[in-house]
C-alpha angles and dihedrals in degrees: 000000000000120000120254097242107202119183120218103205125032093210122114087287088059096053095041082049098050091043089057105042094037079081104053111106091225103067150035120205112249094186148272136284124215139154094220111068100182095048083058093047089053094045094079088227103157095211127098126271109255095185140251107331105247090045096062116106111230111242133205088246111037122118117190135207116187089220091190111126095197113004134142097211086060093091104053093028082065089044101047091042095039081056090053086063090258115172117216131211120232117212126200119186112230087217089060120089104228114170117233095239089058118114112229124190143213114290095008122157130210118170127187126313097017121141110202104183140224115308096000121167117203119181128220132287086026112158105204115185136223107278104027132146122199110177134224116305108002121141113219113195128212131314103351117140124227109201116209121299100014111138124191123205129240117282097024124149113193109180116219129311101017111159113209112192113206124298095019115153129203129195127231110269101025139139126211107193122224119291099012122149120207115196127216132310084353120144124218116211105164133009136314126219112223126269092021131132121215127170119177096008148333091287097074106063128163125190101213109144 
């Protein structure tokens, strides 16, 4: 029996979501939750409106993928619908390289030209973009978000709910704390504290969360 796909957002990830897994063999799209119903009118998805998010009733059969790119909410929406007893749905694009001894979690996305590397763990809830690169052995914990072209060296550790703008680099070895955000075409050559912000390099933190 096919899964009932049911997809949380109704913005351009959305739709790029529900055109690639519309064809996976594995499951139909049963529709897609979201709190603005005009935003999804005007989205030109052709599945049915499920409601507001927090008003929707878990099913058996319900699988769910958080389709926000970049969303604050992302984080405790997984969490509140994970403690319902809510199942999520992993994609992988085909066009990704993923070796086979990676670890994968629950409600991961990969989408195409992505190269996640030997022995690689990613968490839950984790949002990789078209064009990244994780090397060999880094663990990646829950819910952070990897923008296009971000590629993160060999050995890293970065800890939940990390946001990489496009172009970010990190080097190998190295760890992100929880809640950082890295702006965009910055490099990362040593360790970040949590909750901070950094663009260019280290040395412009800014504590903003």
């Amino acid at each position: 029996m096919k899964k009932d796909l049911i997809i949380i957002g109704c913005g351009g990830l959305a739709r790029e979501i529900c055109f690639y897994t519309s064809m996976n063999s594995d499951v139909r799209i049963k529709g897609i939750l979201a709190d603005d119903e005009k935003k999804y009118k005007s989205s030109k998805l052709n599945f049915p409106y499920l409601g507001k998010i927090y008003d929707y009733k878990v099913k058996e059969n319900d699988y769910f993928i958080i389709a926000f790119g970049a969303h604050p909410s992302k984080f405790q929406i997984y969490d509140d619908f994970a403690k319902n007893g809510a199942k999520f749905y992993t994609f992988i694009h085909p066009q990704s390289i993923v070796f086979d001894t990676c670890e994968i979690g629950d409600g991961v996305i990969i989408m195409p030209f992505c190269v996640i590397g030997d022995n690689v763990k990613i968490s839950n809830n984790v949002f990789i973009n078209k064009f990244v690169n994780i090397g060999h052995d880094t663990i990646i914990s829950k819910s952070s978000i990897f923008s296009p072209y971000t590629m993160i060296g060999g050995g890293s550790y970065i800890e939940e709910n990390v946001f990489f703008s496009s172009g970010s680099i990190i080097a190998p070895n190295t760890k992100v704390g929880a809640n950082c955000v890295v702006s965009a075409n910055t490099f990362i050559k040593k360790g970040l504290q949590e909750n901070s912000f950094v663009f260019n390099n280290v040395k412009n933190i800014i504590k903003v969360r």
